[in-house]
C-alpha positions as CSV (number, residue, x, y, z in Angstrom):
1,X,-46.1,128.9,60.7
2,X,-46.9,125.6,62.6
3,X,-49.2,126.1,65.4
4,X,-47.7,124.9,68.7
5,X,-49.4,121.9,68.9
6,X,-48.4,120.9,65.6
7,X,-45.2,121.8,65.9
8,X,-43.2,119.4,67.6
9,X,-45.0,116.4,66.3
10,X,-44.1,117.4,63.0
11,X,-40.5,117.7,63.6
12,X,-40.5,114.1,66.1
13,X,-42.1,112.9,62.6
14,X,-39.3,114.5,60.4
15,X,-36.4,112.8,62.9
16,X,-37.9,109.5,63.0
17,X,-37.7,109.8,59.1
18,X,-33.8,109.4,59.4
19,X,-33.9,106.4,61.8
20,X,-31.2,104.3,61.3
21,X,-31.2,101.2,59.7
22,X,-27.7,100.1,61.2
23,X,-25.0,98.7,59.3
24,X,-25.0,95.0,57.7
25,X,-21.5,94.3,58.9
26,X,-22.6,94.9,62.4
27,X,-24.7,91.9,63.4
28,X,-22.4,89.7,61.3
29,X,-19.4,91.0,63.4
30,X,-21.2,90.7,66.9
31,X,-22.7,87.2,65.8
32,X,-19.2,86.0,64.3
33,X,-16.8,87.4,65.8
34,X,-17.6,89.2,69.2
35,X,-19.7,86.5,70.2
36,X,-16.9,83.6,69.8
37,X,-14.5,86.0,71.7
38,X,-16.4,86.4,74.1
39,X,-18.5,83.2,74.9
40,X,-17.4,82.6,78.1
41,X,-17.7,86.2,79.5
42,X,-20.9,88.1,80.8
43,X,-21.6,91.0,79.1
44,X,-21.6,94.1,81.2
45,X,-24.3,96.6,80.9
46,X,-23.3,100.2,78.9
47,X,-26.2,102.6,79.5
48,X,-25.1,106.6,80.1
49,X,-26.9,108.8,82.6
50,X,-29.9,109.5,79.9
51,X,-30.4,105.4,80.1
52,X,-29.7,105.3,76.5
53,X,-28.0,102.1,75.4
54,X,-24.6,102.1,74.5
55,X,-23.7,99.9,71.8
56,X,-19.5,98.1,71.2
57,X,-19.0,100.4,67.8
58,X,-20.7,102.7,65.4
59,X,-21.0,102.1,62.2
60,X,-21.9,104.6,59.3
61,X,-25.0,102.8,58.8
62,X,-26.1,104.4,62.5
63,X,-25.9,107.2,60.5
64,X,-28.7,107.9,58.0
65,X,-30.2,110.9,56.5
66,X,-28.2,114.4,55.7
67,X,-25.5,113.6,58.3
68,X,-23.8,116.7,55.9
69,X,-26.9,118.7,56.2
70,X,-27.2,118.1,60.6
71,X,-23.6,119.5,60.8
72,X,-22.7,121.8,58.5
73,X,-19.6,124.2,59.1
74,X,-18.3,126.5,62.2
75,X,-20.4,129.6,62.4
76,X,-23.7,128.8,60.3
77,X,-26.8,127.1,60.6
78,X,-27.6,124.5,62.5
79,X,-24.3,125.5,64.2
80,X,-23.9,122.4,65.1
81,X,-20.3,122.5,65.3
82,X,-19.9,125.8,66.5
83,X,-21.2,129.3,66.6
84,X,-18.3,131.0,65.1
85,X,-16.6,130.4,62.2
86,X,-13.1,130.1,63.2
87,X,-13.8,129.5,67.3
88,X,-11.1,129.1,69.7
89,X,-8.4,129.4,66.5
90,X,-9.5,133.2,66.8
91,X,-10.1,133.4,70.9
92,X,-9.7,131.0,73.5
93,X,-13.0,130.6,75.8
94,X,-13.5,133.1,78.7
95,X,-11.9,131.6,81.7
96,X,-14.3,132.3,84.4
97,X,-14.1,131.3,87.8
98,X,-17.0,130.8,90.6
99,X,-15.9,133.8,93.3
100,X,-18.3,134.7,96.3
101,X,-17.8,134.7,99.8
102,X,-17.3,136.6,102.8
103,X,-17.9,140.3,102.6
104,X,-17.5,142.2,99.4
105,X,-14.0,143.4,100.2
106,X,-13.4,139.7,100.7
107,X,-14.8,138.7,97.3
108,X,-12.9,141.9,96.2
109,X,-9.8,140.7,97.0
110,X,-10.4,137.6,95.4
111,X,-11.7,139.2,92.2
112,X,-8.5,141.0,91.8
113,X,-6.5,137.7,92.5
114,X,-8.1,135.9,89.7
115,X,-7.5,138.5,87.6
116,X,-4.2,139.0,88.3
117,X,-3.2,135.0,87.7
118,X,-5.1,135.3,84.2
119,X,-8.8,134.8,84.5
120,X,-10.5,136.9,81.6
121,X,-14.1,137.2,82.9
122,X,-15.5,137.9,86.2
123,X,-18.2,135.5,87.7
124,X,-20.1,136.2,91.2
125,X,-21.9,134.0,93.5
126,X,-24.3,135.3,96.3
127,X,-25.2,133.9,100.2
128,X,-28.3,132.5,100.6
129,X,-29.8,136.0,102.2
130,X,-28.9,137.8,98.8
131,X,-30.4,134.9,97.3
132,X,-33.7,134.8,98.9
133,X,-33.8,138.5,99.2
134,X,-33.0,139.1,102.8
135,X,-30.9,141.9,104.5
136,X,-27.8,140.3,106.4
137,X,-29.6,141.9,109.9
138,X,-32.5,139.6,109.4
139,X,-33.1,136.9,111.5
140,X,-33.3,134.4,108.8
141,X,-30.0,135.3,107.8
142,X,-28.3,134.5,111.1
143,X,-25.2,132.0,110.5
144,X,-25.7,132.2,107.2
145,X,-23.4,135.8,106.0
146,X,-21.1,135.2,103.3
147,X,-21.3,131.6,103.4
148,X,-22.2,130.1,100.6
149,X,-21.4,133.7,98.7
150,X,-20.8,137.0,99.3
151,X,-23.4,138.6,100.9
152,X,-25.1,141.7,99.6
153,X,-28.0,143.7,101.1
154,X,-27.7,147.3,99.5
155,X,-25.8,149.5,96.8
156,X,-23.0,150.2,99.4
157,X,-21.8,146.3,99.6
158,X,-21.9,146.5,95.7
159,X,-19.8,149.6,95.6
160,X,-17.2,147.7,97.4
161,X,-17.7,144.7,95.6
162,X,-16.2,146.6,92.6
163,X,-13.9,149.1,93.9
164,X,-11.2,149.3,91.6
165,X,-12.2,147.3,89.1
166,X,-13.5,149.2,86.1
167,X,-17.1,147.9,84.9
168,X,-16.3,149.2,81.3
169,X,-12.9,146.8,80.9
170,X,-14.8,143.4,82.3
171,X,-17.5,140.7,82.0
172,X,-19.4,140.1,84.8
173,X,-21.3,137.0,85.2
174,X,-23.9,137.4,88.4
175,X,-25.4,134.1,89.7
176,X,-28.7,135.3,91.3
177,X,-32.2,134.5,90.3
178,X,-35.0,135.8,92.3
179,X,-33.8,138.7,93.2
180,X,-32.0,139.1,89.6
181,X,-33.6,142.6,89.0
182,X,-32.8,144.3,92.4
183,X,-28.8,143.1,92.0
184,X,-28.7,144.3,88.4
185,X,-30.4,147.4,88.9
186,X,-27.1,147.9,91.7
187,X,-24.7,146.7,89.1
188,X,-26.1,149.3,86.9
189,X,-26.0,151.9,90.1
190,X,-22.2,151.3,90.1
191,X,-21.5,151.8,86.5
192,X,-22.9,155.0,86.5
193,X,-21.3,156.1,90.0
194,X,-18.4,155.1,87.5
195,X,-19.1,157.2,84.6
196,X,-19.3,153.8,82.6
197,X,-22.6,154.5,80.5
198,X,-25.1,151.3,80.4
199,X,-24.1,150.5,76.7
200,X,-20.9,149.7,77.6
201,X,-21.7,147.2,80.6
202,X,-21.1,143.7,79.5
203,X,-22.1,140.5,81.2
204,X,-24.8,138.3,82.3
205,X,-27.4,138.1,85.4
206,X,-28.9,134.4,85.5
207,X,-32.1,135.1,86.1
208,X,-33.6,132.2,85.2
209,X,-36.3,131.6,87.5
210,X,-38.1,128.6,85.7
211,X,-35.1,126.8,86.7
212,X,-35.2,127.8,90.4
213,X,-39.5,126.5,90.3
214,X,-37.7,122.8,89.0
215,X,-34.5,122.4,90.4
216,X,-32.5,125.3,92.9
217,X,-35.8,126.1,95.3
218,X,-34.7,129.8,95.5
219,X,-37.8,131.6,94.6
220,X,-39.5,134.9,96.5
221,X,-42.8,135.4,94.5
222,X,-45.1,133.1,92.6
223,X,-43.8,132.5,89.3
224,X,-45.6,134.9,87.4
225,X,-44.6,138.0,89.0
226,X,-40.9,137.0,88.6
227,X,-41.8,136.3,84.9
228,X,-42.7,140.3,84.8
229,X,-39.6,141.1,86.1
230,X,-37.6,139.3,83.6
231,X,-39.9,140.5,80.6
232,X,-38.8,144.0,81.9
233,X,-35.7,143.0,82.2
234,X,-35.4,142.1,78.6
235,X,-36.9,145.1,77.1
236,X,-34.9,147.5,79.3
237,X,-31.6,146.2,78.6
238,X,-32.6,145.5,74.8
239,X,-33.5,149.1,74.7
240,X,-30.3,150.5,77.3
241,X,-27.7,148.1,77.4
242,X,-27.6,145.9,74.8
243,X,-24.3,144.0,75.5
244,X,-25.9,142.8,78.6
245,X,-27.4,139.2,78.5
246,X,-30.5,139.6,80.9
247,X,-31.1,136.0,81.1
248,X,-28.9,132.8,81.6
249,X,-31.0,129.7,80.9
250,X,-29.5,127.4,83.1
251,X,-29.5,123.6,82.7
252,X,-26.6,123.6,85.3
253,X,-29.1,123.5,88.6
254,X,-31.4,121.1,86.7
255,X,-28.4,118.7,86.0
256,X,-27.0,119.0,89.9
257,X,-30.5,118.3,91.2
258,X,-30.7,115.1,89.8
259,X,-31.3,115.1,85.9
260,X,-30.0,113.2,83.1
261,X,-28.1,114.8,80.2
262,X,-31.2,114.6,78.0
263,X,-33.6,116.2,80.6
264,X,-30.8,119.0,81.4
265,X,-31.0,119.7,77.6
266,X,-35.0,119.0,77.1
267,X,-36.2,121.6,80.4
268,X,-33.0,124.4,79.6
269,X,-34.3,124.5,75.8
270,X,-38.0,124.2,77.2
271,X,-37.5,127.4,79.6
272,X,-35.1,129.2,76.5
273,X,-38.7,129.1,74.6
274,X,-41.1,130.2,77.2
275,X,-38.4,133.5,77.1
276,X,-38.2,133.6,74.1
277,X,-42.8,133.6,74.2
278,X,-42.7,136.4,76.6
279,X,-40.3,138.9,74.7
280,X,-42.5,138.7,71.4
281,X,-45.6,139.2,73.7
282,X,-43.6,142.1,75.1
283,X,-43.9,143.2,71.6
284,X,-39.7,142.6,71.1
285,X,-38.4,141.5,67.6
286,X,-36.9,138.2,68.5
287,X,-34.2,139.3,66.3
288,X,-33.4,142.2,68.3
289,X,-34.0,140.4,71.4
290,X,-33.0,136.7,71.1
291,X,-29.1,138.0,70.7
292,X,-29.0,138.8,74.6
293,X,-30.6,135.2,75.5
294,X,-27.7,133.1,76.8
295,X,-27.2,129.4,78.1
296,X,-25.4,127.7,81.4
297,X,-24.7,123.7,80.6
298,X,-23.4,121.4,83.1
299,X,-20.1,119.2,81.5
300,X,-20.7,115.6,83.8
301,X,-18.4,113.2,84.1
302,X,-19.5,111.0,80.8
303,X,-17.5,113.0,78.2
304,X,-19.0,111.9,74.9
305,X,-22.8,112.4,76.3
306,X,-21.6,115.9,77.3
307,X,-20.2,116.6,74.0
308,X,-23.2,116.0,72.1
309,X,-25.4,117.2,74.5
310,X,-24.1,120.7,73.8
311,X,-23.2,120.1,70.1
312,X,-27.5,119.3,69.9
313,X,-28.5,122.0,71.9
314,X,-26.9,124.4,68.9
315,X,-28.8,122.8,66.5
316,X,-31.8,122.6,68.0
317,X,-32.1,126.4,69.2
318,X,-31.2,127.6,65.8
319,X,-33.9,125.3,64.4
320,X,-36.9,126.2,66.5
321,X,-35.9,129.7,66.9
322,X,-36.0,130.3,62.9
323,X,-38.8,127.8,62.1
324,X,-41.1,128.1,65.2
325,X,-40.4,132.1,65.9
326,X,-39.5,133.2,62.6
327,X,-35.7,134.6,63.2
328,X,-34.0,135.3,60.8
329,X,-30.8,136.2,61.6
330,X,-27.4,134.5,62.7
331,X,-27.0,136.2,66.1
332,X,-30.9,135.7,66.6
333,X,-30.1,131.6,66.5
334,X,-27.0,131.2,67.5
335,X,-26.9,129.9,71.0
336,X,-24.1,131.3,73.3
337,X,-23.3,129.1,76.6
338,X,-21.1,129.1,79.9
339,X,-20.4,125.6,80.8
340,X,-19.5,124.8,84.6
341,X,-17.9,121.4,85.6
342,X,-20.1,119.5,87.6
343,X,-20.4,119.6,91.0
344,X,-22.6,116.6,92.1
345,X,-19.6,114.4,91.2
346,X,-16.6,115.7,93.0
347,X,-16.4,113.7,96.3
348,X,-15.7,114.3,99.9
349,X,-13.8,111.2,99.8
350,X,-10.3,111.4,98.0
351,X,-11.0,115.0,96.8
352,X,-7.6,115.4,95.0
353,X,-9.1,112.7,92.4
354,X,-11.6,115.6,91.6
355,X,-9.1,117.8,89.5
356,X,-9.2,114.6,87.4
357,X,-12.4,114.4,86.8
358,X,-12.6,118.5,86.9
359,X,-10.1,117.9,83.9
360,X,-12.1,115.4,82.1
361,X,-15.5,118.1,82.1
362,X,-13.5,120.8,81.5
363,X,-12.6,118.8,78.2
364,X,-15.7,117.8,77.1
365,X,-17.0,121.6,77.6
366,X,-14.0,122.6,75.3
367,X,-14.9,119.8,72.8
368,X,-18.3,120.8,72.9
369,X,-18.1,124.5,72.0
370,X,-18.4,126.0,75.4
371,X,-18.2,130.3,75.1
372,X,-17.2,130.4,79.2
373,X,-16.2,128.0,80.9
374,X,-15.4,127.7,84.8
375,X,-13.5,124.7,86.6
376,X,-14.8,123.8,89.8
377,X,-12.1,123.3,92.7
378,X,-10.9,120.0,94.0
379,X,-11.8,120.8,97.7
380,X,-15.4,122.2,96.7
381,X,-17.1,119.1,98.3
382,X,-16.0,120.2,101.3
383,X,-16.5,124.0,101.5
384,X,-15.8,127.4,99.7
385,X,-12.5,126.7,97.0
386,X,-9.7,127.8,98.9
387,X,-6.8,130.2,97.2
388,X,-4.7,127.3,96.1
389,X,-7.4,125.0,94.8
390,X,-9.1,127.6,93.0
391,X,-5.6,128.6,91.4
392,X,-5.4,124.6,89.8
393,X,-8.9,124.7,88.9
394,X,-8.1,127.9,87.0
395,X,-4.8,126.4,85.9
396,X,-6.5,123.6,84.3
397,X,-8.4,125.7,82.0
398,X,-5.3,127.1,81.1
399,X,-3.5,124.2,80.5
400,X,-5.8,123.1,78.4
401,X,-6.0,125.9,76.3
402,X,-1.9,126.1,75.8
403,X,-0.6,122.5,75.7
404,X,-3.2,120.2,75.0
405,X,-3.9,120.9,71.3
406,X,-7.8,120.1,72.0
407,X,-8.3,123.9,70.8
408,X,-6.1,123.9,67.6
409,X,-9.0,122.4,65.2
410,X,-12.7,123.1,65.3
411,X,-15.0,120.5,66.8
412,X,-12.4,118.0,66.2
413,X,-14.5,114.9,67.0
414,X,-16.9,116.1,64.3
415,X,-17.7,113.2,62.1
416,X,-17.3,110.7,64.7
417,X,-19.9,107.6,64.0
418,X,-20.5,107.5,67.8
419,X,-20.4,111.4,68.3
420,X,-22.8,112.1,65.8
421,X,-25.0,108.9,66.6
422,X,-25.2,110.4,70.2
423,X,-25.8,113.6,69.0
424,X,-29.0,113.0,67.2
425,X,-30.1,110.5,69.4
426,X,-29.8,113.6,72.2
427,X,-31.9,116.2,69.8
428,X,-34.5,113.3,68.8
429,X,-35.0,112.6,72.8
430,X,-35.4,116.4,73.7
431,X,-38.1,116.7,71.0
432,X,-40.0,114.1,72.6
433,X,-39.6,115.4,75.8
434,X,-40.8,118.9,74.2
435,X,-44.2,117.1,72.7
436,X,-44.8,115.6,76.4
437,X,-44.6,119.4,78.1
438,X,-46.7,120.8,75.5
439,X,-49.2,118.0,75.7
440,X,-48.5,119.0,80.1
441,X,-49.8,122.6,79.0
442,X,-46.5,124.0,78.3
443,X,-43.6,124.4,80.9
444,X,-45.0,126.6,83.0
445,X,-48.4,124.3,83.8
446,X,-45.5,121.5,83.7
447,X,-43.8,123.3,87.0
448,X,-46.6,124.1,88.6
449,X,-48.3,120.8,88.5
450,X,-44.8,118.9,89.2
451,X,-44.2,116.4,86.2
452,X,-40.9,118.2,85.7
453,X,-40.1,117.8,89.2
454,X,-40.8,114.2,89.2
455,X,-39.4,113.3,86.0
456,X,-36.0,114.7,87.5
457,X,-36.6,113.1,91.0
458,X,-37.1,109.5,89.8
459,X,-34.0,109.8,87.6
460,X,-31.9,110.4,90.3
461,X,-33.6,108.3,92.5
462,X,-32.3,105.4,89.8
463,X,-29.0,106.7,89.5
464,X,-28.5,106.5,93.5
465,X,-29.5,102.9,93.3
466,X,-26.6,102.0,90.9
467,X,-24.5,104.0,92.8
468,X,-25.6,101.7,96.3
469,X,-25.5,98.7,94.4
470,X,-22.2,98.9,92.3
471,X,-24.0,99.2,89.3
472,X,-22.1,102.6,88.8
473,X,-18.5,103.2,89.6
474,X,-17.5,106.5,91.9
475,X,-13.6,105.8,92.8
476,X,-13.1,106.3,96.3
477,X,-16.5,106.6,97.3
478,X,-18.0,102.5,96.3
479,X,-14.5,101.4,94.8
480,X,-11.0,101.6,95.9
481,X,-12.0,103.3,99.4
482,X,-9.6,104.3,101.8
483,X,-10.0,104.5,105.5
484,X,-8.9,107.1,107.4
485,X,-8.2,109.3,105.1
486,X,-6.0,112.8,106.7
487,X,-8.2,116.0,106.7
488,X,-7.6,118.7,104.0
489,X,-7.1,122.4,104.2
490,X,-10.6,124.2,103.7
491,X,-11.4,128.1,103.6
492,X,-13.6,128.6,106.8
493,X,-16.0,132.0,106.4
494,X,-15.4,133.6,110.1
495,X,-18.3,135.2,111.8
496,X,-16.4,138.2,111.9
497,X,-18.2,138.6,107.8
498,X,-21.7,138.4,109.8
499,X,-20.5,141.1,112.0
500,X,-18.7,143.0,109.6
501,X,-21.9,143.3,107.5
502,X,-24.3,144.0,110.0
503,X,-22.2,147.4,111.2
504,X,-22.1,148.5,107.1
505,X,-25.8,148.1,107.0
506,X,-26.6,149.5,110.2
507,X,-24.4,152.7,109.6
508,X,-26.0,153.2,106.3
509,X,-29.3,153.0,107.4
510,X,-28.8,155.5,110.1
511,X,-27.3,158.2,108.2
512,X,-29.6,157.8,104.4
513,X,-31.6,160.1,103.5
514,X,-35.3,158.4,104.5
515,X,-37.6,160.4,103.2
516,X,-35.8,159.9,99.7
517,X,-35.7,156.1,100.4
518,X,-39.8,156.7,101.7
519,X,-40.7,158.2,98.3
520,X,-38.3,155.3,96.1
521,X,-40.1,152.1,97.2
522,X,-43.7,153.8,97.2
523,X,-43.1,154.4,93.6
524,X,-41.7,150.9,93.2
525,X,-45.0,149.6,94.5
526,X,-47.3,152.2,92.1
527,X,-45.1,150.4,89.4
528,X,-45.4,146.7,89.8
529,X,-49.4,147.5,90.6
530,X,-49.3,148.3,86.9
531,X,-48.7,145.6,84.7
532,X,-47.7,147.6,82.0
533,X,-44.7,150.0,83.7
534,X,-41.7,149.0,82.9
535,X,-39.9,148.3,86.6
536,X,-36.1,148.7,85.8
537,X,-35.7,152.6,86.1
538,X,-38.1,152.1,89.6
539,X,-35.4,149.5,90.9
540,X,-32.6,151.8,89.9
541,X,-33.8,155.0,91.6
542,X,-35.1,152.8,94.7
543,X,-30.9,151.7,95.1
544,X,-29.5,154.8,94.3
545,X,-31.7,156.0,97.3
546,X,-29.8,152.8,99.6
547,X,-32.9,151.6,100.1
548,X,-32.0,147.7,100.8
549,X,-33.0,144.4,98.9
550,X,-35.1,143.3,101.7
551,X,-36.9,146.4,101.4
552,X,-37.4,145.7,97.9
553,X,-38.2,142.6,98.3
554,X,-40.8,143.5,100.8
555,X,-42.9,145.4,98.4
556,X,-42.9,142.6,96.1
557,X,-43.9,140.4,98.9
558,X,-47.1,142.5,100.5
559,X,-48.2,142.7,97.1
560,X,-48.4,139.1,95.9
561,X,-47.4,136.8,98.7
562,X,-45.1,133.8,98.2
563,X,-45.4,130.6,96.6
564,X,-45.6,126.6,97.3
565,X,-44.7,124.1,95.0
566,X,-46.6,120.9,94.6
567,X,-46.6,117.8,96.6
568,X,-44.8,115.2,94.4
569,X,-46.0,111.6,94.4
């Protein structure tokens, strides 16, 4: 095997082996014909968000080398036109929409809503308390209950979260990262309570904390100790519920913060290897591990760049992961992803216009192989989707699915000059961007001494300009603006959720048994003083006591402090 050095520069070598010639007939055309057409006009320039240069027409002499070979068929290596063989022929995507807000029974109600008007996979967001790992009775948290999410600060809140909906009949997707371990360990807490036995539990935690150290900001320890927690994460649920993804690599926070499509697909893949590091040095078989490893993707505005972005990503995880880290089975490489429509381009301004361009993402996520896919809501840009808007947003999914036909062949703009061009343009400008971290000292040196962060920062830096100067189109926002525009109907989170919480918390704190909770978290910290204890069953037993997440938290944080990220210059 390749060491790592060696590695990438190899395959960079190997890609640049198929560069393209071009096609003979295309600077004749352009010279003979284009040009006398258009003489008298100024060419506009056609760059996507990656900056790559878009040229009038592709040609099959853009496309040299094994073109056969790079895409092979539905449901075998490189998979780069799908991981299953027959794909949505067999089952359409899971239909998954964002829910999260209020108090649980709030979120609870919505839950059942969804899944009563068809949604087929649950997916939870948290308030920026759960997220950082406060209790809702912390100052810090003031204001801030059930805002952005629902909020969560003990087992109790997830009880309720659940009630009446059976853990062993759904998918639960749970977006929250630093505190990933605590809310699973809860999730597992109510299974049980259930009688549903942790090998039936299916569903995802993000997780993903390299991605919260480049892009989100949501982080409670230095990075290493929340690398522990994932690695025991991963053996845990490898070893006890193995139908639960313990990681979702998520290019989708990368992408809002300011990234092209290229460096969304370059860091996600970057971080999916650094995981994929730590499980084998956990002493894992990546085959038995690298099943449970699963993707989030961002589907922007620019539908072809979208497309191939996720049709690369396939081929590129099935590559590495079988040549660099010697898997060698199909479920080992095949790489599984939720896509979400983009939120960084729905507007303020005009928000009904966003369920077109909502519809346009949602396509290219279809197109490009998505496993899950959520729609975002027309009126997000404003607040918290409302009832109705979340309804269309989930009614566009569904429309797409029944009457558009996009789902009746597999990867049906397979074979297109410009599709497969872009494609392996996309793969050959991740590897370069894997050769430059590497040469950075591997992702992890590359967070902590910023280049990530800057290489995402001066990307959108340039994409704001062309936005100010015209150079890039946003209807309603730089072109075809209306004044005056009459105010929508948003969801508003009352303070009555604040209040709400506080009594639940404050009740169950009074009435716990405290010597129980007392003896829970002093385990907890005998465990994560050893490197080598595993802390899942620790976490477990410290919720089933009710002790809180902030309490959790807290042991984590006298142990090893926080953490500041670099200045970037």
């Amino acid at each position: 095997m390749n060491d790592v050095s060696s590695f990438w520069s190899e395959k960079l070598k190997k890609l640049d082996e198929r560069d393209k010639t071009g096609d003979p007939a295309y600077a004749s055309w352009k010279r003979e014909v284009l040009g006398k057409w258009r003489k008298d006009s100024q060419e506009k320039e056609y760059t996507n968000s990656s900056s790559m240069p878009i040229k009038e027409i592709y040609l099959p002499g853009d496309l040299e080398g094994d073109l056969a070979g790079r895409l092979g068929l539905p449901g075998v290596f490189p998979f780069t036109r799908g991981i299953y063989p027959d794909m949505y022929r067999g089952r359409y995507w899971t239909m998954r929409m964002f829910s999260g807000f209020g108090t649980p029974e709030d979120t609870n109600s919505r839950l059942k809503y969804l899944i009563q008007h068809g949604e087929s996979g649950l997916s939870i967001a948290f308030d920026m308390p759960t997220l950082y790992g406060y209790d809702c009775i912390n100052e810090r948290a003031e204001g801030e209950v059930g805002k952005c999410g629902v909020n969560v600060s003990m087992l109790k809140d997830m009880e309720v979260l659940f009630n009446g909906i059976d853990l062993g009949k759904v998918s639960t997707s749970m977006t929250i990262n630093a505190p990933a371990i605590v809310l699973l360990a809860m999730y597992m807490a109510v299974a049980k309570k259930q009688g549903v036995p942790l090998d039936s539990i299916s569903g995802t935690v993000q997780a993903d904390i390299l991605k919260e150290y480049i892009a989100q900001k949501e982080w409670i320890f230095p990075p290493e100790v929340h690398l522990r927690m994932i690695r025991d994460m991963m053996v845990f649920c490898t070893q006890n519920a193995p139908r639960w993804n313990y990681i979702s690599i998520s290019g989708y926070h990368i992408r809002e913060a300011g990234a092209s499509a290229v460096q969304e697909l370059a860091f996600t893949l970057a971080d999916g290897f650094h995981y994929v590091e730590m499980g084998k040095a956990a002493g894992l078989s990546v085959d038995e591990f690298a099943p449970r490893l699963s993707f989030f993707f961002n589907s922007s505005i620019n539908f072809f760049e979208e497309i191939a972005k996720m049709r690369a990503a396939r081929r590129i995880w099935a590559t590495v992961l079988r040549e660099k880290y010697g898997a060698s089975t199909e479920r080992a490489i095949m790489l599984k992803f939720h896509t979400q429509t983009s939120g960084y381009t729905l507007t303020w301004q005009q928000p009904l216009n966003n369920i077109v361009r909502t519809t346009i993402e949602a396509m290219a996520g279809v197109l490009g192989g998505t496993q899950s896919l959520h729609t975002n809501s027309y009126d997000e840009a404003w607040a918290l989707p409302s009832e109705n808007a979340v309804k269309v947003a989930l009614r566009t999914q569904q429309i797409l699915a029944e009457e558009s036909g996009i789902a009746d062949t597999i990867d049906p703009l397979g074979g297109s000059y410009y599709v497969e061009w872009l494609t392996d343009e996309m793969e050959r400008q991740a590897y370069l961007y894997f050769d430059r971290i590497e040469k950075a000292g591997g992702i992890l040196n590359a967070i902590k001494t910023g280049y990530i962060q800057k290489e995402i920062a001066n990307t959108s830096y340039r994409r704001q300009l062309r936005i100010e100067t015209g150079k890039e189109i946003m209807v309603g926002v730089n072109r075809y603006v209306e004044e005056n525009e009459p105010p929508i109907k948003i969801l508003r989170i009352s303070r009555k959720a604040q209040i709400s919480q506080r009594k639940r918390l404050t009740e169950v704190l009074a009435s716990r048994d405290q010597e129980r909770v007392r003896h829970s978290l002093e385990k907890l910290e005998g465990a994560m003083k050893d490197e080598n204890e595993n802390l899942m069953p620790y976490m477990i037993d410290a919720v089933e006591s009710y002790a809180t997440l902030e309490e959790i938290s807290n042991v984590g944080r006298k142990l090893y402090g926080g953490w500041k990220e670099p200045v970037i210059v």
